[in-house]
VOPA-976060 format. One record per residue (C-alpha): residue in one letter; chain; x, y, z. Coordinates in Angstrom, 3 decimals, always signed. Last residue first. Layout:
<mardrens>
A_A_X_Y_Z $
...
</mardrens>
This chain:
<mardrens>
X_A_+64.934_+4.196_-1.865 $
X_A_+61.209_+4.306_-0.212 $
X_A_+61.588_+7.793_+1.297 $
X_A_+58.732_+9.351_-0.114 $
X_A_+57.488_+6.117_-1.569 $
X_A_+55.160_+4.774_+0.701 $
X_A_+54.749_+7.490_+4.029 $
X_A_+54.300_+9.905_+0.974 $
X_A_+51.499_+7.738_-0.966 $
X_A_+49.634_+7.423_+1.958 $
X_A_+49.722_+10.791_+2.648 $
X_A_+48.179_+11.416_-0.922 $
X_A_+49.081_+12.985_-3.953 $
X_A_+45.965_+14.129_-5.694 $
X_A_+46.295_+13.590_-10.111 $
X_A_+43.965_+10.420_-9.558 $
X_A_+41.088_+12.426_-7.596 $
X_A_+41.107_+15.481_-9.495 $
X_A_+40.757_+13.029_-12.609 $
X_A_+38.145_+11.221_-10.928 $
X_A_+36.416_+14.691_-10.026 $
X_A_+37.223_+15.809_-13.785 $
X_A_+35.109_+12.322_-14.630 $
X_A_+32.302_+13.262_-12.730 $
X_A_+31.624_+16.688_-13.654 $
X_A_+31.619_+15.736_-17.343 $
X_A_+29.428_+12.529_-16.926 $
X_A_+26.827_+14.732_-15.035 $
X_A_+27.088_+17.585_-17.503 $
X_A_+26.563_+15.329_-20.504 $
X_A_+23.674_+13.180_-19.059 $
X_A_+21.875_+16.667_-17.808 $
X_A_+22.219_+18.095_-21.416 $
X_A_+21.081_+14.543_-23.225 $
X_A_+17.862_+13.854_-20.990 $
X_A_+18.874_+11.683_-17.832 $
X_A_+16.322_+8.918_-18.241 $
X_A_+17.316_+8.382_-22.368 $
X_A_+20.822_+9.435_-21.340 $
X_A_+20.995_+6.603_-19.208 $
X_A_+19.116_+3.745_-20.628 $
X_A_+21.511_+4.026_-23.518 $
X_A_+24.426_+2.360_-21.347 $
X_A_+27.972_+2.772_-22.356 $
X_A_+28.447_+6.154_-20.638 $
X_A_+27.054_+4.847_-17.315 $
X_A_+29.586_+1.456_-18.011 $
X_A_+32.204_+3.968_-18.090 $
X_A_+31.421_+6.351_-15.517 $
X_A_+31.278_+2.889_-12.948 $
X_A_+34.230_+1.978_-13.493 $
X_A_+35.968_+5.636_-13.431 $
X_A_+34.113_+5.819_-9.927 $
X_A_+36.031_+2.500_-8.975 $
X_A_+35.434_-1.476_-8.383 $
X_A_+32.290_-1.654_-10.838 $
X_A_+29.758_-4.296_-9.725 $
X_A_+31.565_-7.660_-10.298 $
X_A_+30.121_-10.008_-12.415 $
X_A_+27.917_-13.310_-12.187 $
X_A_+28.032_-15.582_-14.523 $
X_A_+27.246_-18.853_-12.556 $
X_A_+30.743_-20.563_-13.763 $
X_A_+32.368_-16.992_-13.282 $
X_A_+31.984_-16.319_-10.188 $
X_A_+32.339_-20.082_-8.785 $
X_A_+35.925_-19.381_-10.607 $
X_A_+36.439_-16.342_-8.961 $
X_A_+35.897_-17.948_-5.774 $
X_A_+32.372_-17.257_-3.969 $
X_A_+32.892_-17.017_+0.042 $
X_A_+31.564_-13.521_-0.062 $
X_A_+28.305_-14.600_-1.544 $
X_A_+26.847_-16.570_+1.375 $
X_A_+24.547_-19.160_-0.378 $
X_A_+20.718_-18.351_-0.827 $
X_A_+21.285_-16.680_-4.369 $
X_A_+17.894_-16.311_-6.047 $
X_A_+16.955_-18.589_-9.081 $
X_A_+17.086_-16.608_-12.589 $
X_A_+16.776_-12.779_-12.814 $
X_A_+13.699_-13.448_-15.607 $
X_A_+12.525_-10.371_-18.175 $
X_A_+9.190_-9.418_-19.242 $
X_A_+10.932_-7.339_-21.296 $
X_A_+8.039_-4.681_-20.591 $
X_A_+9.052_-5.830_-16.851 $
X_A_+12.425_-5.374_-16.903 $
X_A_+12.296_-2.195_-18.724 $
X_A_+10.200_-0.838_-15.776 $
X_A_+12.854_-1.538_-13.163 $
X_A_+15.333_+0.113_-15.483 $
X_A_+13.470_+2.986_-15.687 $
X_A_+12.328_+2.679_-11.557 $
X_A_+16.522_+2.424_-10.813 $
X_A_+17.165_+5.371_-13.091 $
X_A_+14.434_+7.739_-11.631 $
X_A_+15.417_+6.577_-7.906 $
X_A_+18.654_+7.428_-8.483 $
X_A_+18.562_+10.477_-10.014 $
X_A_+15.793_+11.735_-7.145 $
X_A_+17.858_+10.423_-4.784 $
X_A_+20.698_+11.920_-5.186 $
X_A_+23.198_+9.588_-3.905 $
X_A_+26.180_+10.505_-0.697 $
X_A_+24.377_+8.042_+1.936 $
X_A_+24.877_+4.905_-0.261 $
X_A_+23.184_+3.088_-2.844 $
X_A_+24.475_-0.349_-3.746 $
X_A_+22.204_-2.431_-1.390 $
X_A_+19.067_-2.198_-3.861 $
X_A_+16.358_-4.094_-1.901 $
X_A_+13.196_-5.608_-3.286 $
X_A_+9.327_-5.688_-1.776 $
X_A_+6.542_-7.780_-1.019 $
X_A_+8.760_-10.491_+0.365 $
X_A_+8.442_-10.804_+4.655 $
X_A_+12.409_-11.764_+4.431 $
X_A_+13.871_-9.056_+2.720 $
X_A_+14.542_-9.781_-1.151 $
X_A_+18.033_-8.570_-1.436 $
X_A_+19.964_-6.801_-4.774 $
X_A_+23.603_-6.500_-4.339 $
X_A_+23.465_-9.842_-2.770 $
X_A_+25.497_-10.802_+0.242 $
X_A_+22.401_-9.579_+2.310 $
X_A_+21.103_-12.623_+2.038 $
X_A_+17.182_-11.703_+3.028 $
X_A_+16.766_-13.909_-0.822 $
X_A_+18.855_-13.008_-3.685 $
X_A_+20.114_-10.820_-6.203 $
X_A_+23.732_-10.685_-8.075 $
X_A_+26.021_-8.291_-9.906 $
X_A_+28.580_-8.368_-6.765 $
X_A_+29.913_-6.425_-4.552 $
X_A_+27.143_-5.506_-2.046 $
X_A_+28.828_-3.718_+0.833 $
X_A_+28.145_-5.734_+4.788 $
X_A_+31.723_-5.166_+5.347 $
X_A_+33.280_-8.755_+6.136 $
X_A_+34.780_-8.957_+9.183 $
X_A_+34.431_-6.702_+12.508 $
X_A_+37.806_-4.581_+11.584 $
X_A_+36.084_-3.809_+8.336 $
X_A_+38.637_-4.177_+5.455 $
X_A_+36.316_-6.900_+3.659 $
X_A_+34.028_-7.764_+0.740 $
X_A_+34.600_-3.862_-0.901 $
X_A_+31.998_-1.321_-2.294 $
X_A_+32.862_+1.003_+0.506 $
X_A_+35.866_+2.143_-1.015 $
X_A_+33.753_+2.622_-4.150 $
X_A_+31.551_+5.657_-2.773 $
X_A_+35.109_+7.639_-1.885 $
X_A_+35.074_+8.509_-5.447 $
X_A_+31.779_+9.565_-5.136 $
X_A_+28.528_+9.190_-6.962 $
X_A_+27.144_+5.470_-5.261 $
X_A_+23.600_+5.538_-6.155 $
X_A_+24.681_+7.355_-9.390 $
X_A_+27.715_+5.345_-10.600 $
X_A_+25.972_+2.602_-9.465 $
X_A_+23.327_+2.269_-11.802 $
X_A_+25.118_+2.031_-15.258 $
X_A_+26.827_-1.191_-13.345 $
X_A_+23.465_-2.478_-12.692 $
X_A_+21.740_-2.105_-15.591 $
X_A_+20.789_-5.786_-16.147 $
X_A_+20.173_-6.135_-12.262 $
X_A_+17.717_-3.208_-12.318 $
X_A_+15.988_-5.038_-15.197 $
X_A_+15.913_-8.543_-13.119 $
X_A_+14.495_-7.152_-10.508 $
X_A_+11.648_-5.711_-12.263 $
X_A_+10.756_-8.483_-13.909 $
X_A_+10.992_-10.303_-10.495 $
X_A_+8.904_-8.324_-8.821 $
X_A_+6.273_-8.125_-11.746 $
X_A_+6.345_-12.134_-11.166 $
X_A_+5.819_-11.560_-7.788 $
X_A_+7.488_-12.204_-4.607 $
X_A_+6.709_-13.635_-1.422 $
X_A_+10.109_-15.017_-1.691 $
X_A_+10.014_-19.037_-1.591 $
X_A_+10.737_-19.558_-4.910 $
X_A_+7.584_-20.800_-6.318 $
X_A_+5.977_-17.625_-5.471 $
X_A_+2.505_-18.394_-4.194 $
X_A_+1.708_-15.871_-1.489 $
X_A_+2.439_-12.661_-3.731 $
X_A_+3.530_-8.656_-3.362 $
X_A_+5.083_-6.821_-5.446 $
X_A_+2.233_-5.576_-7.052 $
X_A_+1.263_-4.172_-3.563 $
X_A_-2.633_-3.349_-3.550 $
X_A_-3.533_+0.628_-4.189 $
X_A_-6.202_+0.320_-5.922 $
X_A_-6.241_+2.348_-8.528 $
X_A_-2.785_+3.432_-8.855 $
X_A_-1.593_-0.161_-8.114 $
X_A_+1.588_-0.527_-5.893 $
X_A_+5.367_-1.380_-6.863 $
X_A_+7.563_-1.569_-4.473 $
X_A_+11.101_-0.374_-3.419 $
X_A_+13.185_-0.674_-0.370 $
X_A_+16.494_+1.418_-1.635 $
X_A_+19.306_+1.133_+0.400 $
X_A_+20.981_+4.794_+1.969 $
X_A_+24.560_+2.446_+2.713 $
X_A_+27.228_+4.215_+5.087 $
X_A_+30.721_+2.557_+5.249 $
X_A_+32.186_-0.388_+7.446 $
X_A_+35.223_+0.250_+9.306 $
X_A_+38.885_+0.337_+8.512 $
X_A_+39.089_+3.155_+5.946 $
X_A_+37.262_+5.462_+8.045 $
X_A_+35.238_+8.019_+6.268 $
X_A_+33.032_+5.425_+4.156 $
X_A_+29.924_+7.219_+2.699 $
X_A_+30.481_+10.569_+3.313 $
X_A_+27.404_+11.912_+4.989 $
X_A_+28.855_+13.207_+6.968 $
X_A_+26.516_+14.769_+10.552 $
X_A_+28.173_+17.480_+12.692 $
X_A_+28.967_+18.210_+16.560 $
X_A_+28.911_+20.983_+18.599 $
X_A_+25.207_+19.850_+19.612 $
X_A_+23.572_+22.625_+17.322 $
X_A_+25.831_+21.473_+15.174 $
X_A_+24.336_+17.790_+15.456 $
X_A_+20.883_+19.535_+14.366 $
X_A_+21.860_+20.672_+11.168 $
X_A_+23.518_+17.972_+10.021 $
X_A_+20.103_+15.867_+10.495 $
X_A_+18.169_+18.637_+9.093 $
X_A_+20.035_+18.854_+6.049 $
X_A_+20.464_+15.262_+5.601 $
X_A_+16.684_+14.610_+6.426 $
X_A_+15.675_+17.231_+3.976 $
X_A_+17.194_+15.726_+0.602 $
X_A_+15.657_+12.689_+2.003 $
X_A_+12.492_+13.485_+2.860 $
X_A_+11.899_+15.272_-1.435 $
X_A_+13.180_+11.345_-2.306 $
X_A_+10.918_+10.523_-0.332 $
X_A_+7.991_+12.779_-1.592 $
X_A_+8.456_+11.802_-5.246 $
X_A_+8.781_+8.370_-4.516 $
X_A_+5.482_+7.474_-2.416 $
X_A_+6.498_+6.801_+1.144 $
X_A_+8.293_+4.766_+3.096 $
X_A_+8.209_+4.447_+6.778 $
X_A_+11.401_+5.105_+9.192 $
X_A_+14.808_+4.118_+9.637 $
X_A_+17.574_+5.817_+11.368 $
X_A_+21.087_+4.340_+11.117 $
X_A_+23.801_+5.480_+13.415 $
X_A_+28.112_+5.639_+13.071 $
X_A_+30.257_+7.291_+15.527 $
X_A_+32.840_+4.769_+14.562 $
X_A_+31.930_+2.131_+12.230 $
X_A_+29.339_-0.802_+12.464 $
X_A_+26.104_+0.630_+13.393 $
X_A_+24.829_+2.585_+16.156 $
X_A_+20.610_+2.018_+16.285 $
X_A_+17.501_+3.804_+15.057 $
X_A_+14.211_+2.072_+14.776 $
X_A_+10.345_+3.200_+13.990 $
X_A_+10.670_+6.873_+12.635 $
X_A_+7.256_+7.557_+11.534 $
X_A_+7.999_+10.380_+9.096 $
X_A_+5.012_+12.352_+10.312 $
X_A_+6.990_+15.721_+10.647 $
X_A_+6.620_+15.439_+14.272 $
X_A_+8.203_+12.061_+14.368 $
X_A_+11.237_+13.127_+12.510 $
X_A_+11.969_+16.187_+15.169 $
X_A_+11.559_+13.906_+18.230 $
X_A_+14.779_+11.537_+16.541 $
X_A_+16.572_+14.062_+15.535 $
X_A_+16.440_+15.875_+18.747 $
X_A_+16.668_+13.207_+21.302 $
X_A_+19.803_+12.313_+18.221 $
X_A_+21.135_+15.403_+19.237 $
X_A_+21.993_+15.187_+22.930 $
X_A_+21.766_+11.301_+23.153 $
X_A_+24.853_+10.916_+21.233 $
X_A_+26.486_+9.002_+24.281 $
X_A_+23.461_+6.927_+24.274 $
X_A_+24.484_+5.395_+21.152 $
X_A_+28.215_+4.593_+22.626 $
X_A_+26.517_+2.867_+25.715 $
X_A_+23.796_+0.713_+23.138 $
X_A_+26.344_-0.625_+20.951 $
X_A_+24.433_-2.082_+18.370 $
X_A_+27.134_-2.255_+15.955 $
X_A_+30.896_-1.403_+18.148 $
X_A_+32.607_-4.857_+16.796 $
X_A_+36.437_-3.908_+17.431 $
X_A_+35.127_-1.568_+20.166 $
X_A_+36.685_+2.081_+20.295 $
X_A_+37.694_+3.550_+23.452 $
X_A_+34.920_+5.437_+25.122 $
X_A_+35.234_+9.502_+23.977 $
X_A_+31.546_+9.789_+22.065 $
X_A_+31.381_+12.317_+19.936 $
X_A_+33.027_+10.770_+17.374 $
X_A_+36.330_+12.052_+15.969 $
X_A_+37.542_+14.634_+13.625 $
X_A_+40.601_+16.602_+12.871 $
X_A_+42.133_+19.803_+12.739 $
X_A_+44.643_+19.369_+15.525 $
X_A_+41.321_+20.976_+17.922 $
X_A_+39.208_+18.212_+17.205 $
X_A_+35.513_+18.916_+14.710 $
X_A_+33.432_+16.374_+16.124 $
X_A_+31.189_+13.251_+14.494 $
X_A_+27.985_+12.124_+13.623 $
X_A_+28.371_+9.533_+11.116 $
X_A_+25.559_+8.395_+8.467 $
X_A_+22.902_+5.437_+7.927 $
X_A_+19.436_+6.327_+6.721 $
X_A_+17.714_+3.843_+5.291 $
X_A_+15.633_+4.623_+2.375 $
X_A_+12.163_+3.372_+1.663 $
X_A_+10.090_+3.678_-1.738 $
X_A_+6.941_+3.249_-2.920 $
X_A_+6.648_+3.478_-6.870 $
X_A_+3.212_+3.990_-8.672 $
X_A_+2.000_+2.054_-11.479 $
X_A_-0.774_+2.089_-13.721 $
X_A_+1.196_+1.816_-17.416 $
X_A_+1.181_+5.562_-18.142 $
X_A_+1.877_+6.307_-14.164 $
X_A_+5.137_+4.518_-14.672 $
X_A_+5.940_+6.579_-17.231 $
X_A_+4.755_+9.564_-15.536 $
X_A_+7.172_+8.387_-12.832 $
X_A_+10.365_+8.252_-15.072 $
X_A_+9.357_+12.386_-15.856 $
X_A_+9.010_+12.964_-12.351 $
X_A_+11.989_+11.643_-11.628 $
X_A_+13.962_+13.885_-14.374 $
X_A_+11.964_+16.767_-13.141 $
X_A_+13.169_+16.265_-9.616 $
X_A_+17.056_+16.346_-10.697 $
X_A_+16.435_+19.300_-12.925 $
X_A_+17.785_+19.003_-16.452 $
X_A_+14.972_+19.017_-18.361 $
X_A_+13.914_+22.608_-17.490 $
X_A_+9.715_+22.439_-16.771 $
X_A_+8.327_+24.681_-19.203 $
X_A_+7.695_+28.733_-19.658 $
X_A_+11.472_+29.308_-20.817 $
X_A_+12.793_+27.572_-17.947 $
X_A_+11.328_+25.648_-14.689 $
X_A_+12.545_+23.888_-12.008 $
X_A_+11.071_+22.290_-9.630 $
X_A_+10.763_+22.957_-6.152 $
X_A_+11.237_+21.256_-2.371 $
X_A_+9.950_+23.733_-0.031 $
X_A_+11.483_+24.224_+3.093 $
X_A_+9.713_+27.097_+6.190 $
X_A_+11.769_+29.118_+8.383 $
X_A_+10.862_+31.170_+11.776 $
X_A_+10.744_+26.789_+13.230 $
X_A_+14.530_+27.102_+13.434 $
X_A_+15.641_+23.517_+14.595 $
X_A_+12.730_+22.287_+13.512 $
X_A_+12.700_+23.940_+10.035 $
X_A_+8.847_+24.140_+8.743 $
X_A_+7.877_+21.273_+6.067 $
X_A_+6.507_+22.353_+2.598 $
X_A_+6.462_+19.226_+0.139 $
X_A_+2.710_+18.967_-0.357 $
X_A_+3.313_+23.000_-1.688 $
X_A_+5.859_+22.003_-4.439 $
X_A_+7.528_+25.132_-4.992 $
X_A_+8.398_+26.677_-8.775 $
X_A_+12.027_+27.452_-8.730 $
X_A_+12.923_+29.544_-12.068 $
X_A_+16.036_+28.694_-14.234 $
X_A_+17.172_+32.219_-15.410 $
X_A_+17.777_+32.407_-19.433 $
X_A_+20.599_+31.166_-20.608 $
X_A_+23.699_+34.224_-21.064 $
X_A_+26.047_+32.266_-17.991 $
X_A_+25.400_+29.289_-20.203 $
X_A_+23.464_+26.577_-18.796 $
X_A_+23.862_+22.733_-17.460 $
X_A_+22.648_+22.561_-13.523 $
X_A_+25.075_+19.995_-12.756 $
X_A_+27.259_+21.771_-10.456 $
X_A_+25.598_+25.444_-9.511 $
X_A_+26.690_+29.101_-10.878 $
X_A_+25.733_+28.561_-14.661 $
X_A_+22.223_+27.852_-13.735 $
X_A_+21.558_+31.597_-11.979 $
X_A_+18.625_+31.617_-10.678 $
X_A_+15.355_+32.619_-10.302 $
X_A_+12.603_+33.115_-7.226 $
X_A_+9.134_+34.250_-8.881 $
X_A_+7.831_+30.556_-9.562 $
X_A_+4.405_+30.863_-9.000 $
X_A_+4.752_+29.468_-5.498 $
X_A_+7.011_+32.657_-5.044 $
X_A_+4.227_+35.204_-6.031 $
X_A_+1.641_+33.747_-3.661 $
X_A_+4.050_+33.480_-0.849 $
X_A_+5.669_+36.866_-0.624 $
X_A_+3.918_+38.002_+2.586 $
X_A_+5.861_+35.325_+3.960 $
X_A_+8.910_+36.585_+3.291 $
X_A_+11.535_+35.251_+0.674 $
X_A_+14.353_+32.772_+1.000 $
X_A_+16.045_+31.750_-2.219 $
X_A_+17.699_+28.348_-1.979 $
X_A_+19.943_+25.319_-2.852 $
X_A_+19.195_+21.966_-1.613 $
X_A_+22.121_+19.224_-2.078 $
X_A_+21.533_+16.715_-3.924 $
X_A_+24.697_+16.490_-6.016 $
X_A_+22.954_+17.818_-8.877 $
X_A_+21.592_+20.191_-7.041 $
X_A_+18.522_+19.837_-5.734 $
X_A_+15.665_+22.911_-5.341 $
X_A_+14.728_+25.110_-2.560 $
X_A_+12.234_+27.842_-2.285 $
X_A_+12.988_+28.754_+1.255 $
X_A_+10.133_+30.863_+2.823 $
X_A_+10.620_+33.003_+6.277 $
X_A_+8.469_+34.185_+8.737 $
X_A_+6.826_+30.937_+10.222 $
X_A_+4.648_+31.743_+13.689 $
X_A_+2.795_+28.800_+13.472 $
X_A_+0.013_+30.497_+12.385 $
X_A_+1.526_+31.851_+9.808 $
X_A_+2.568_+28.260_+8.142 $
X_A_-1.340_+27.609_+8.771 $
X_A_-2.425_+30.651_+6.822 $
X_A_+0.047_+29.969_+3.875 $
X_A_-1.178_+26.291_+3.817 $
X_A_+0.873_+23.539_+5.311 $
X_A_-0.148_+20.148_+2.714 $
X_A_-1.589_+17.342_+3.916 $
X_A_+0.899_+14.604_+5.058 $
X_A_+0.952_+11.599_+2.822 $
X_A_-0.918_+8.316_+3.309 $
X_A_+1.639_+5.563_+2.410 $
X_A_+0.931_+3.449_-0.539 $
X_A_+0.000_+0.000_+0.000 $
</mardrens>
């Protein structure tokens, strides 16, 4: 089923609350919101898409410093007043340019993959986890977590260090609830100063719209702690990194009922054929996929079977799905009704990512295509021979990887839109350049005085 959404904060009930301040805010292509603030007073004109700006000064936003103004035009379902500065209301936007919705923007390009969906009578739910550091600036210019216990070889679930980071996850955690988010579990995970919060799913539009917010807010509310929330998906090269997995489903426009869903799958899954299809058209694209779920250079070094000091990772690195194993890129939880992409991490854009993974989805099932039996083994212990008898690849081991097999793939540009295909693939491969020309300290301690 669907989730109900939250109705939508009027102009007279957003002054009511005492709200001063409006932030038109769209995503970068990074997925990170950028804003005009207006007053209230200004509401009517800015929800008509008064607030412009400049595309040529933002990453990914692809314009000539002589285009025409991009124009924010606010969602009002999306509107959620700041809780850590409740003067200020958010309102996720799309763009607009030349009188019609600008191609490029990161929630156009999902919206256009959902009218496609719509077309055929689907909607797509979809759940992210939420796992991320909270950490402190230290006065040598470094960071650690906030709290000071000595570190545990196997610190996940720790429930001494968690309550150490009671001061702004109290916070968080109260601030989620009251924006109807239904936060149902948080917990510290594998690396140092590392949490995951979960909570409900919702249509993808308006998660991917959560999302964007939840790292803002989240971030904002560990500085008001003297502390700060990365979302860099694997800061410690000895612990695990931070996964944002997709939980997606398929529901019925009409009727809402869980495609997904099914009590007589033959292979034991609770899934359905659609499921399957749709599996098995994510799996096909894959390696096209990562590069956006996992965008950073750093993305890849948590893409790895071991180097956690508690054993193997917990990353996805292989081409493969499967049951609740989560040694499969793509998982089946255990209940069915729904799939799991493991690849995505904290740093994606979620409306990019979700738009991609829901094409390829929906290629899958106009291809009516099978993923084969479900891996129920343990993954990790595969040899490359194993590998290669059951055809199963690697997902891409670096950025530049994963860039190539995103060029390579039509499905991209076609979800993407040629100008927005060209300036992500652009941007991306000067930050793998800028990443292969840095000299590092580990390079220096190597070879500096290796002769």
């Amino acid at each position: 089923m669907s989730q109900t959404t939250t109705p939508p904060l009027t102009k007279d009930a957003l002054e009511a609350a005492g709200v001063k301040y409006l932030a038109a805010s769209f995503a970068d292509m990074h997925g990170v919101s950028k804003a005009k603030m207006v007053p209230i007073h200004h509401y009517d004109r800015m929800m008509e898409g008064s607030e412009l700006f400049t595309g040529a000064a933002l990453d990914g936003v692809p314009q000539e410093v002589s285009d025409e103004e991009v124009a924010a035009v606010p969602d009002p379902a999306s509107a959620k007043i700041l809780p850590w500065d409740p003067e200020v209301a958010w309102f996720a936007s799309d763009l607009r340019c030349e009188g019609k919705p600008f191609e490029a923007g990161s929630r156009n390009i999902l919206k256009r993959v959902l009218a496609q969906a719509e077309d055929q009578g689907y909607g797509l739910n979809l759940g992210m986890e939420a796992e991320f550091f909270v950490l402190e600036d230290t006065p040598d210019g470094g960071y650690a977590p906030v709290s000071r216990r000595h570190h545990l070889e196997k610190p996940a679930y720790d429930l001494a260090r968690l309550l150490d980071n009671k001061a702004w996850f109290g916070p968080l955690a109260e601030a989620m609830n009251n924006l109807g988010w239904g936060l149902y579990s948080f917990d510290h995970e594998d690396g140092i100063g590392q949490v995951e919060f979960d909570f409900k799913f919702f249509p993808a539009l308006e998660m991917a719209d959560n999302y964007i917010f939840f790292r803002m807010m989240a971030n904002e509310i560990a500085r008001q702690h003297g502390a700060f929330a990365s979302f860099m998906p694997k800061p410690f090269d000895d612990r695990a990194g931070s996964g944002a997995h997709y939980n997606m489903s398929l529901y019925d426009l009409e009727s809402d009922a869980n495609l997904f869903a099914s009590d007589d799958d033959p292979r034991g899954n609770h899934l359905s054929t659609l499921g399957y299809q749709f599996t098995a058209g994510v799996l096909k694209h894959l390696p096209a996929i990562c590069a956006v779920v996992a965008p950073f250079v750093n993305s890849y070094k948590r893409l790895v079977k071991q180097g956690s000091m508690s054993g193997f990772t917990w990353a996805p690195i292989f081409c493969c799905y499967g049951n609740n194993n989560r040694t499969n890129t793509v998982r089946i939880p255990l209940e069915g009704k729904r799939v799991e992409l493991r690849a995505a991490d904290s740093a994606c854009n979620p409306y990019l990512g979700a738009a991609l993974v829901l094409a390829a989805g929906l290629e899958g099932i106009e291809q009516e295509l099978d993923p084969g039996e479900p891996h129920t083994e343990n993954m990790y212990l595969k040899t490359p021979a194993d590998l290669e008898a059951a055809g199963i690849e690697m997902l891409p081991k670096t950025l530049n990887d994963a860039l190539d097999a995103f060029a390579a793939d039509p499905l991209t540009k076609e979800v993407f839109g040629d100008a927005m295909h060209a300036s992500w693939l652009g941007f991306k491969r000067q930050e793998w350049l800028a990443y292969m020309n840095h000299v590092s300290d580990w390079e220096r301690a190597r070879y500096l005085k290796f002769f």
